[in-house]
MARMARLO-655991 format. One record per residue (C-alpha): residue number from 1; x, y, z. Coordinates in Angstrom, 1 decimal, padded with zeros to 4 digits, always signed. Example, Ala and Ser with C-alpha at 12.3 -4.5 7.8 and 13.67 -1.06 7.14 Angstrom:
# residues 2
<node><drengu>1</drengu><X>+012.3</X><Y>-004.5</Y><Z>+007.8</Z></node>
<node><drengu>2</drengu><X>+013.7</X><Y>-001.1</Y><Z>+007.1</Z></node>
//
This chain:
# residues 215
<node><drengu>1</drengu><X>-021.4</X><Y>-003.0</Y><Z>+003.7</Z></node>
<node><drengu>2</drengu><X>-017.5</X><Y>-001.4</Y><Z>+003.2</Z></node>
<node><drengu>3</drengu><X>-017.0</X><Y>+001.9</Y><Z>+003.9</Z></node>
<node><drengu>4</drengu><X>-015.6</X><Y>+002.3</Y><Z>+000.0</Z></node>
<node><drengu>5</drengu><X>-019.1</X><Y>+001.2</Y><Z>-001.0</Z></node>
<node><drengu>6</drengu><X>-020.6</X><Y>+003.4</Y><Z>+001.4</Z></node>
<node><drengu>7</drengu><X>-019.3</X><Y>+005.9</Y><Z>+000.4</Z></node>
<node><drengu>8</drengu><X>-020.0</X><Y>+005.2</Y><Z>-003.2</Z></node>
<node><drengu>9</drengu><X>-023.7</X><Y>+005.2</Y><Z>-002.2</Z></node>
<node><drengu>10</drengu><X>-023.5</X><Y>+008.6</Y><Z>-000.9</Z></node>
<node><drengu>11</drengu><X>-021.8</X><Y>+010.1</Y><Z>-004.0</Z></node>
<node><drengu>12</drengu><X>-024.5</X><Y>+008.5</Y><Z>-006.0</Z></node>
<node><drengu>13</drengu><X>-027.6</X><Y>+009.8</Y><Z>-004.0</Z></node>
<node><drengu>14</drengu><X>-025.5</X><Y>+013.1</Y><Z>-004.1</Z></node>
<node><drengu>15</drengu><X>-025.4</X><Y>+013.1</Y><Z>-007.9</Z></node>
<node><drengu>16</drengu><X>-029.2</X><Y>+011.6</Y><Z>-008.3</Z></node>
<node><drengu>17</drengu><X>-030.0</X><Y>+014.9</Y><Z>-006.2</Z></node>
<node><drengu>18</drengu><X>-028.0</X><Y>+017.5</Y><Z>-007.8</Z></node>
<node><drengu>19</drengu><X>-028.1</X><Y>+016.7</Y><Z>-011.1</Z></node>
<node><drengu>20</drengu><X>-032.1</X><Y>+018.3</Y><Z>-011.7</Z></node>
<node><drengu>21</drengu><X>-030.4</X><Y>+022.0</Y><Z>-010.6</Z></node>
<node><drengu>22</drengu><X>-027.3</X><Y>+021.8</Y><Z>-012.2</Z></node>
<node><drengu>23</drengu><X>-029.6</X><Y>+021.3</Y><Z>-015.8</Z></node>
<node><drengu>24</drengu><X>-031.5</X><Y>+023.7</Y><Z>-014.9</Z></node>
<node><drengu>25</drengu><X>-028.7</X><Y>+026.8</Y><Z>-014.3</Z></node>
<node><drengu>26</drengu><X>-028.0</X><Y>+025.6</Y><Z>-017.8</Z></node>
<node><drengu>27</drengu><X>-031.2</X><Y>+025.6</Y><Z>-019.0</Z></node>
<node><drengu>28</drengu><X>-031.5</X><Y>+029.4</Y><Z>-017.9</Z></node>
<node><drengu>29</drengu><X>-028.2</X><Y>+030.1</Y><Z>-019.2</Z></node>
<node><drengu>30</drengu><X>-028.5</X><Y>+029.0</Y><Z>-022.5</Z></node>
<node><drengu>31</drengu><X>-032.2</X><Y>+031.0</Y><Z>-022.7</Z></node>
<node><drengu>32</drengu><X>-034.4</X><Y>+027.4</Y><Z>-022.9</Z></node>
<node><drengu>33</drengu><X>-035.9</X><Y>+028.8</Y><Z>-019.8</Z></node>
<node><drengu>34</drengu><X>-037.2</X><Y>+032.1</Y><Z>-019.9</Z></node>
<node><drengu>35</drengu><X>-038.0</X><Y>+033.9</Y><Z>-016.5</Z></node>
<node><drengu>36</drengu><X>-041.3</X><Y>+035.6</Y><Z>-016.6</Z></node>
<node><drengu>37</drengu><X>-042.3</X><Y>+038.8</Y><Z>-016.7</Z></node>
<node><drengu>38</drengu><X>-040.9</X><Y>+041.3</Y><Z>-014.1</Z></node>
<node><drengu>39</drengu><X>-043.1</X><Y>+044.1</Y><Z>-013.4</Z></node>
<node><drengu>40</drengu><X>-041.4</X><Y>+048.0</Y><Z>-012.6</Z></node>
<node><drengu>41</drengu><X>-040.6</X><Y>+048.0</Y><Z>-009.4</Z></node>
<node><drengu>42</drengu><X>-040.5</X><Y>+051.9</Y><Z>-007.0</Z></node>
<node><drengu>43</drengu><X>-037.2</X><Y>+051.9</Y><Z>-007.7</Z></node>
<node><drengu>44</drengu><X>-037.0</X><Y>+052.1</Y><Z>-011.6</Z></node>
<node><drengu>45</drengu><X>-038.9</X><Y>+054.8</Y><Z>-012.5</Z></node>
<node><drengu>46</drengu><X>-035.7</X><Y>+057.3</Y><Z>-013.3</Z></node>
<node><drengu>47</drengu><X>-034.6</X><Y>+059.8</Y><Z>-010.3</Z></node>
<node><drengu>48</drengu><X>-035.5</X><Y>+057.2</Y><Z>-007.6</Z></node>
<node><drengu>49</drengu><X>-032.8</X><Y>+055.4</Y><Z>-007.0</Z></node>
<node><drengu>50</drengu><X>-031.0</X><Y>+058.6</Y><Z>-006.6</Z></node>
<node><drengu>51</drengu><X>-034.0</X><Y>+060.2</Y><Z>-004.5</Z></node>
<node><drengu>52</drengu><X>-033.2</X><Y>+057.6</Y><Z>-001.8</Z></node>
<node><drengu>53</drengu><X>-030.5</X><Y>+059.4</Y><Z>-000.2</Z></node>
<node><drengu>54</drengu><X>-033.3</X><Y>+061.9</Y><Z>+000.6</Z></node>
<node><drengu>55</drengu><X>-035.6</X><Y>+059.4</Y><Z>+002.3</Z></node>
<node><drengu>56</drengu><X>-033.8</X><Y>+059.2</Y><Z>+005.5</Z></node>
<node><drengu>57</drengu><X>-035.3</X><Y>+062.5</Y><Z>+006.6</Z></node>
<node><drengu>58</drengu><X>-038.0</X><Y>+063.2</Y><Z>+004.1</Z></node>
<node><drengu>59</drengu><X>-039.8</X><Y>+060.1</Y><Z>+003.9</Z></node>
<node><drengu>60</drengu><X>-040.1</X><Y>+057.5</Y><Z>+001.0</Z></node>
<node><drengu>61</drengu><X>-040.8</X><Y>+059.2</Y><Z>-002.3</Z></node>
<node><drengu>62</drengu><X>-040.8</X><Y>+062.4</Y><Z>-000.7</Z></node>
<node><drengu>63</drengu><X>-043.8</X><Y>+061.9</Y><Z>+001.8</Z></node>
<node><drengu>64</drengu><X>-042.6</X><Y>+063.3</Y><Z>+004.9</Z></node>
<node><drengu>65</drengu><X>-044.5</X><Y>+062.2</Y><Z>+007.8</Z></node>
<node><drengu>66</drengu><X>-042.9</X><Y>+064.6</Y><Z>+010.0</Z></node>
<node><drengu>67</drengu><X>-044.4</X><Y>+068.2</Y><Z>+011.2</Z></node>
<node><drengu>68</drengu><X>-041.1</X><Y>+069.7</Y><Z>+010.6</Z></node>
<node><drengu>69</drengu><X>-039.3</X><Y>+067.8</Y><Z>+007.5</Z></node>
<node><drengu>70</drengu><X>-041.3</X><Y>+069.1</Y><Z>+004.0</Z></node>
<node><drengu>71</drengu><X>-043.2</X><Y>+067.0</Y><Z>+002.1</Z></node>
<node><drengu>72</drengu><X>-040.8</X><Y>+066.8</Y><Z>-001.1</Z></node>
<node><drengu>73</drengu><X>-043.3</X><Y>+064.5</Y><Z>-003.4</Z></node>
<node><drengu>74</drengu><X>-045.0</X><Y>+066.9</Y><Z>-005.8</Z></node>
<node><drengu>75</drengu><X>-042.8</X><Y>+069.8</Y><Z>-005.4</Z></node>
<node><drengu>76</drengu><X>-042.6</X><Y>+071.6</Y><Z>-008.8</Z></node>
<node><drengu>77</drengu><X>-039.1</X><Y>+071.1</Y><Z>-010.2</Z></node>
<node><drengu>78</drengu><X>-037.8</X><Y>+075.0</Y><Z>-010.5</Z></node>
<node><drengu>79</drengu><X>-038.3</X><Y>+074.8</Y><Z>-007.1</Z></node>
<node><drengu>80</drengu><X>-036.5</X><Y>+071.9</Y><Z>-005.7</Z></node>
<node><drengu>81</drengu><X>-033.2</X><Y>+072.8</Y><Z>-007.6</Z></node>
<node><drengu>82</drengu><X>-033.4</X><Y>+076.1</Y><Z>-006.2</Z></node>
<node><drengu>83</drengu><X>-033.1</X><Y>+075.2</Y><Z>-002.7</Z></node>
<node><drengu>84</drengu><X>-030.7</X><Y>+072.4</Y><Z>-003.4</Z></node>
<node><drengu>85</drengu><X>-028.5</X><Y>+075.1</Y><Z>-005.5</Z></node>
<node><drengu>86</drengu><X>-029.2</X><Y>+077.4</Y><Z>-002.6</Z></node>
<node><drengu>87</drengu><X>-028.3</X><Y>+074.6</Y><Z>+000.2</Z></node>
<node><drengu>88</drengu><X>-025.3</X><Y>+073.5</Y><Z>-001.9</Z></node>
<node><drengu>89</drengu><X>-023.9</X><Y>+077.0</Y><Z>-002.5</Z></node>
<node><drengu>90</drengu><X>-024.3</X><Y>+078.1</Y><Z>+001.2</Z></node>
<node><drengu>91</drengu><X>-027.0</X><Y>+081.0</Y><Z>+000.2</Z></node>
<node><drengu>92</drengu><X>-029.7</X><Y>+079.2</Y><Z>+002.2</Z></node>
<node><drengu>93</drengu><X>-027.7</X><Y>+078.3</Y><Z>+005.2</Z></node>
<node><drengu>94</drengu><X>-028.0</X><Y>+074.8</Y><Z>+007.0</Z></node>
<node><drengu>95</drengu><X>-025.2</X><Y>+072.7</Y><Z>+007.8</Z></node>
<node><drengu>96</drengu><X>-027.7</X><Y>+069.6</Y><Z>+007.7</Z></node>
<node><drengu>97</drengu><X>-028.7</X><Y>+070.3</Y><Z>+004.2</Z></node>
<node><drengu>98</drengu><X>-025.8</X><Y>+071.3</Y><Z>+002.8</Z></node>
<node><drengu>99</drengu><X>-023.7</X><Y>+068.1</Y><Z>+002.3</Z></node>
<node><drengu>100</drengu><X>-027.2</X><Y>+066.7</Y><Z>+000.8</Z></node>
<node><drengu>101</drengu><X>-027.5</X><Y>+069.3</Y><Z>-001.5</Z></node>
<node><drengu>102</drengu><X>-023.7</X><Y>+068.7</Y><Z>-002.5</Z></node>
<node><drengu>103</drengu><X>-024.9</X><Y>+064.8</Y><Z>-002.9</Z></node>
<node><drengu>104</drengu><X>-028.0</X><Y>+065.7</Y><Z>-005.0</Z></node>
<node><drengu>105</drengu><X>-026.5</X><Y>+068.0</Y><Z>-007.4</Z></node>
<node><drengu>106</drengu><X>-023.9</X><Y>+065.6</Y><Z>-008.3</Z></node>
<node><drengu>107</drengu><X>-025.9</X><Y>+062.7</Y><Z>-008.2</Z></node>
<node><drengu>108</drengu><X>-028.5</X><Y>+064.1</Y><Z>-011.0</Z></node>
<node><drengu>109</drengu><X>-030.7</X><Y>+067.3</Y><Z>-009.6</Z></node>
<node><drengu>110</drengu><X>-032.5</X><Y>+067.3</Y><Z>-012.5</Z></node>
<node><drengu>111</drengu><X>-033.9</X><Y>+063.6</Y><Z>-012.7</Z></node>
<node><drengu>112</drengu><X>-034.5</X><Y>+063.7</Y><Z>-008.9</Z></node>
<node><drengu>113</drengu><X>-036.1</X><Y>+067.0</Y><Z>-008.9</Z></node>
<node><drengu>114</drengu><X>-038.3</X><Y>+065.2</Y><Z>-011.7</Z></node>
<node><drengu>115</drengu><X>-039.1</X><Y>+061.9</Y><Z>-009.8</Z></node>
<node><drengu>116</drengu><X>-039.9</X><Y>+064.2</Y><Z>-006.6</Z></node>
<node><drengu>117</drengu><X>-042.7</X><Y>+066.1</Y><Z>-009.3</Z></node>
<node><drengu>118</drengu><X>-044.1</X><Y>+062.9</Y><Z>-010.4</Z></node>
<node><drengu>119</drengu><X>-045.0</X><Y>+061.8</Y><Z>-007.0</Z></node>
<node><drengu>120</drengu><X>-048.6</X><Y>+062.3</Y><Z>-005.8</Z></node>
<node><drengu>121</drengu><X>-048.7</X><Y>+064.3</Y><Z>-002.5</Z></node>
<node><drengu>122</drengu><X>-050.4</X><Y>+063.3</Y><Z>+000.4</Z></node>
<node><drengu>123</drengu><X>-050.7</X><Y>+065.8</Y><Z>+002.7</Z></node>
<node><drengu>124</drengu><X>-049.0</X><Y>+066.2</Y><Z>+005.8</Z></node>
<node><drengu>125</drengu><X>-050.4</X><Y>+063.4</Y><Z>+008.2</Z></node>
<node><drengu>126</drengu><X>-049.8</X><Y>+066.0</Y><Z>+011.4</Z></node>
<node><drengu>127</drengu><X>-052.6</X><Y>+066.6</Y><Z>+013.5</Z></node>
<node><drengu>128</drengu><X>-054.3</X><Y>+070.2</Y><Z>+013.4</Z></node>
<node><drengu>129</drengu><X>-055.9</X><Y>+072.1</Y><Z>+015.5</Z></node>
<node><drengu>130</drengu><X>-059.3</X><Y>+073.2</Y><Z>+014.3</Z></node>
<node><drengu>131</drengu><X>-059.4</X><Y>+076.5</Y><Z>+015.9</Z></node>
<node><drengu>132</drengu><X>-055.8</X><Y>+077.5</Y><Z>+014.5</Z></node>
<node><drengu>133</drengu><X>-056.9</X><Y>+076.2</Y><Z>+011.3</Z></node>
<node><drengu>134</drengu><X>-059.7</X><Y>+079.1</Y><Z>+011.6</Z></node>
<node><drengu>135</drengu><X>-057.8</X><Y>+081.8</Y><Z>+012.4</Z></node>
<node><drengu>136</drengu><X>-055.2</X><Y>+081.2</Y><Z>+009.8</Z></node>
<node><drengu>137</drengu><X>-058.0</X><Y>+080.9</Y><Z>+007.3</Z></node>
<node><drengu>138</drengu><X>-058.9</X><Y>+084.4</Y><Z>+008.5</Z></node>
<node><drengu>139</drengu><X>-055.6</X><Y>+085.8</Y><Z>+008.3</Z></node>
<node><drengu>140</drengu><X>-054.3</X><Y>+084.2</Y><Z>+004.9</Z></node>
<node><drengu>141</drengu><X>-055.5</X><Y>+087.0</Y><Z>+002.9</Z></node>
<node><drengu>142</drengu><X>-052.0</X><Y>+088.6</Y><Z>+003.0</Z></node>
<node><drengu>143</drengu><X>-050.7</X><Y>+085.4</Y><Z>+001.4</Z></node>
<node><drengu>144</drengu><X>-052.8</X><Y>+085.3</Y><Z>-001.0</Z></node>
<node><drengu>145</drengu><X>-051.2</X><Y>+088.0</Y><Z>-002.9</Z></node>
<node><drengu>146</drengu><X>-048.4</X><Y>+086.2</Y><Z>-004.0</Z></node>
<node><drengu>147</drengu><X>-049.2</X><Y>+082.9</Y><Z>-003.3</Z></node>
<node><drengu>148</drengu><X>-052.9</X><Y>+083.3</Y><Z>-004.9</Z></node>
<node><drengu>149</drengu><X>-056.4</X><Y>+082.4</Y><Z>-003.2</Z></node>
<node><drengu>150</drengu><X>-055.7</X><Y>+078.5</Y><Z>-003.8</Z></node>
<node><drengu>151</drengu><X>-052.3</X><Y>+079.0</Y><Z>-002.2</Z></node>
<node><drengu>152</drengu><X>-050.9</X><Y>+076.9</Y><Z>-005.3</Z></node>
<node><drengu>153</drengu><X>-048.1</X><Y>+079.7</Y><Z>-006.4</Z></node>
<node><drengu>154</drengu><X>-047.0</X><Y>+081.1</Y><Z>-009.2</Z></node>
<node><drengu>155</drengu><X>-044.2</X><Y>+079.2</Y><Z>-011.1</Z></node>
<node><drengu>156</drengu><X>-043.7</X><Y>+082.5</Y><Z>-013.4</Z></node>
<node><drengu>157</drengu><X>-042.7</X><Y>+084.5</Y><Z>-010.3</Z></node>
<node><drengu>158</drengu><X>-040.6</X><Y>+081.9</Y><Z>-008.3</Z></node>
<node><drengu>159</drengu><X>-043.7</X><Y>+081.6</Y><Z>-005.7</Z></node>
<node><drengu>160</drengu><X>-043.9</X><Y>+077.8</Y><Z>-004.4</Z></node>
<node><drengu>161</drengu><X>-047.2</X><Y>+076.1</Y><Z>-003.2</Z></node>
<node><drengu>162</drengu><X>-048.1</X><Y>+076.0</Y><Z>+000.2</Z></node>
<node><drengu>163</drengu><X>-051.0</X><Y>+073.7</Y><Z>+000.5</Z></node>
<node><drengu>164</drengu><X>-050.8</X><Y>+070.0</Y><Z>+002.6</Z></node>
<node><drengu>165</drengu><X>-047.1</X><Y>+071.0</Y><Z>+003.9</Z></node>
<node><drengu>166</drengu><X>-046.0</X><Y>+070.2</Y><Z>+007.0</Z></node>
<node><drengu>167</drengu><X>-047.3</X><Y>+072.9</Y><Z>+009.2</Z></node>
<node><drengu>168</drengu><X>-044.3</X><Y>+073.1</Y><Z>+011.4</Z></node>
<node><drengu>169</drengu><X>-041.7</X><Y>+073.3</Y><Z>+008.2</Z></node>
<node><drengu>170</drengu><X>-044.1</X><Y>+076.0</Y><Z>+007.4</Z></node>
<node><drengu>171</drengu><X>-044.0</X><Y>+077.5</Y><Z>+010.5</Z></node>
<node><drengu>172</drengu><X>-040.1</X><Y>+077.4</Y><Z>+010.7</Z></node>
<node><drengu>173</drengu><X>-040.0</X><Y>+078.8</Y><Z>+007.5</Z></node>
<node><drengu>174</drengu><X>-041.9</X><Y>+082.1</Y><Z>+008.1</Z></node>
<node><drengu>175</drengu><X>-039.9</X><Y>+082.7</Y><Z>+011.1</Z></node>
<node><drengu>176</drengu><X>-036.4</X><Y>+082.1</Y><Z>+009.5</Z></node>
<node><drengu>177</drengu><X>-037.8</X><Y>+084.9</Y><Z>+006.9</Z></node>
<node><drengu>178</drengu><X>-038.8</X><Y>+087.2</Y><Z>+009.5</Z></node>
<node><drengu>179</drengu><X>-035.4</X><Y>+087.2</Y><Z>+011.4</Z></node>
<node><drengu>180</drengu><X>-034.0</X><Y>+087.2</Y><Z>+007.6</Z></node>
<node><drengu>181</drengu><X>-032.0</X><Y>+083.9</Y><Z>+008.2</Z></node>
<node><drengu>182</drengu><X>-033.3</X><Y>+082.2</Y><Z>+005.1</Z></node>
<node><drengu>183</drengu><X>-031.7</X><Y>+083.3</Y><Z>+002.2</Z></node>
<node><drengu>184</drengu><X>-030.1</X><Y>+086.3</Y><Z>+003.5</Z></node>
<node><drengu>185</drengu><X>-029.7</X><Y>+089.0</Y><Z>+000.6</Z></node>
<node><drengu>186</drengu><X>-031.8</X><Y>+087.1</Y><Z>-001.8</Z></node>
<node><drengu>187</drengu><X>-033.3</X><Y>+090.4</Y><Z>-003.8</Z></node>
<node><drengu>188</drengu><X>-036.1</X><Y>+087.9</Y><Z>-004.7</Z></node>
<node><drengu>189</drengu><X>-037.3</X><Y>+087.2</Y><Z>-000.6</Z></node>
<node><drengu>190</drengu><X>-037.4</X><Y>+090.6</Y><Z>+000.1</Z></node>
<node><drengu>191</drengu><X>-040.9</X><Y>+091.7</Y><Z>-000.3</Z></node>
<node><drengu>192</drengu><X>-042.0</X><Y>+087.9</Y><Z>+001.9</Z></node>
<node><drengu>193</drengu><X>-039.5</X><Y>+089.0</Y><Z>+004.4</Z></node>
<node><drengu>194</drengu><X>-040.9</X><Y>+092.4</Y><Z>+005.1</Z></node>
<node><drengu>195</drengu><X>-044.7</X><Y>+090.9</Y><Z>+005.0</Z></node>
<node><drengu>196</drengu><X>-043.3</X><Y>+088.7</Y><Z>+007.9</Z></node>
<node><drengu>197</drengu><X>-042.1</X><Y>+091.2</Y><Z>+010.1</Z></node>
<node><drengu>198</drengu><X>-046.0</X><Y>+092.5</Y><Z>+010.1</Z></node>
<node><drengu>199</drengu><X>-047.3</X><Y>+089.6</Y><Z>+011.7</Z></node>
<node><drengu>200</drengu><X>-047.4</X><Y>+088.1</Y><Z>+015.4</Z></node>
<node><drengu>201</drengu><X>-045.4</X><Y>+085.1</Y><Z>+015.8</Z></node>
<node><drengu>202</drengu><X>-048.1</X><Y>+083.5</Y><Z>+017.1</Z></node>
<node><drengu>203</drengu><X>-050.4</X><Y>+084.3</Y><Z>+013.6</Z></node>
<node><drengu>204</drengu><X>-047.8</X><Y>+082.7</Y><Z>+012.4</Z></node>
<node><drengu>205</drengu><X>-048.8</X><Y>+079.2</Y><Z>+013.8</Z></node>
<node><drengu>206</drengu><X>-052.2</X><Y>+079.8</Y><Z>+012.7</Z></node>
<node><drengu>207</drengu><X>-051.1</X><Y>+080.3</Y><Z>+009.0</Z></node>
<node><drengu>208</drengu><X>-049.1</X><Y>+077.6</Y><Z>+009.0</Z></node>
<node><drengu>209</drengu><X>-052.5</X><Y>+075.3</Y><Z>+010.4</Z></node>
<node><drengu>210</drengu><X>-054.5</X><Y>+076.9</Y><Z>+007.7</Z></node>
<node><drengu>211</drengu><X>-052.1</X><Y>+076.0</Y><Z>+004.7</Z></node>
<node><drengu>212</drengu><X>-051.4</X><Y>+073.0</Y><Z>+005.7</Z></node>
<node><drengu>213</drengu><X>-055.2</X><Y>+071.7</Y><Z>+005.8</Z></node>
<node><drengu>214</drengu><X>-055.5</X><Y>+073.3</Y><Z>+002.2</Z></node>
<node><drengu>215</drengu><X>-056.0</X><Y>+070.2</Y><Z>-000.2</Z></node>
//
C-alpha cells in the first residue's frame, strides 16, 4: 500500500464516520428533529436566578442550615425588602450585608423577595435543647403580644414571624435590640427594644429555643 492511498483510506473512514453527526446538527437546525420536552428546572421559576447571590450564606432557596444565618425561604415579602432597604441604606448597620443589600435591590428586590415567599420553610435543622425549649415556652408570653400566641406576626403592624428560625439569628437579634444596635432610631423598634431591656440575657437563649421549635 502507498502512503497517498493510505491516506486516502483514512480520509474515507473519517468521512464514513462523520457524516451521521454532521446530518444530524442539520437535522436539528432546520427543526426535522425536535428535542423533547424540557421540564422547569430550580432555576426558572422568576427571582431565582437572582436569589443565588444570597445562597452563599443563606443556603439554597433560602434554607439556612446555619444557627446563626436566617432562614430566608418563606419570609413574607414586606419584610425582606425592609431589611434589604434597611441593610442597603445603612439604617440596620452591617458591613456584611450591606454590599448584598446594594446587589439585591438593583438586581430585582421585588421578584427575589417574591421567590424567597414562595419557598416552603423547613425549619432550622439546629439542635435544641429540650429544657431551654421549656423555659422559653414559659417565658414567651411577653412576645406574644406583638408577635401573637402562634408567634406568626402581624403583617398590618410590621411584626415578622418568629417560628422554625434559626435560634441563634434569633438570639443575636434580641441582643442587638437590647443594646439598641439594630436599627438605631427606628420609631417603629422602640416598644421591642424597651421589652428587651426587661429580660436576662440568658432568657433570652431560652426564647430563642422556644421559637425556633414552633412549627
Amino acid at each position: 500500500m502507498t502512503k497517498d492511498s493510505g491516506r486516502k483510506d483514512v480520509a474515507r473512514m473519517r468521512v464514513s464516520t462523520s457524516w451521521p453527526l454532521v446530518l444530524c446538527v442539520v437535522l436539528v437546525l432546520f427543526g426535522v428533529v425536535k428535542a423533547g420536552p424540557v421540564g422547569a428546572g430550580p432555576l426558572d421559576i422568576q427571582g431565582a436566578p437572582q436569589a443565588l447571590v444570597c445562597s452563599a450564606c443563606h443556603g439554597f432557596a433560602g434554607q439556612s442550615r446555619s444557627s446563626t444565618m436566617p432562614i430566608l425561604a418563606g419570609i413574607a415579602p414586606w419584610y425582606f425588602k425592609k431589611a434589604i432597604a434597611d441593610y442597603a441604606a445603612g439604617k440596620r448597620t452591617s458591613p456584611e450585608m450591606e454590599p448584598y443589600a446594594k446587589m439585591v435591590m438593583q438586581a430585582g428586590v421585588d421578584d427575589i423577595a417574591a421567590y424567597f415567599a414562595a419557598q416552603a420553610r423547613t425549619p432550622s435543622p439546629v439542635k435544641l435543647d429540650p429544657a431551654a425549649v421549656e423555659r422559653g415556652k414559659a417565658a414567651a408570653v411577653q412576645c406574644t403580644l406583638c408577635h401573637g400566641v402562634s408567634g406568626k406576626g402581624d403583617a398590618a403592624k410590621g411584626v415578622p414571624d418568629l417560628t422554625g428560625q434559626s435560634p441563634g439569628y434569633l438570639r443575636n437579634q434580641m441582643l442587638l435590640f437590647k443594646a439598641d444596635r439594630r436599627s438605631p432610631g427606628d420609631e417603629q423598634l422602640k416598644a421591642v427594644k424597651a421589652l428587651m431591656r426587661t429580660i436576662p440575657d440568658e432568657q433570652l437563649a431560652d426564647l430563642a429555643a422556644y421559637w425556633s421549635s414552633v412549627r
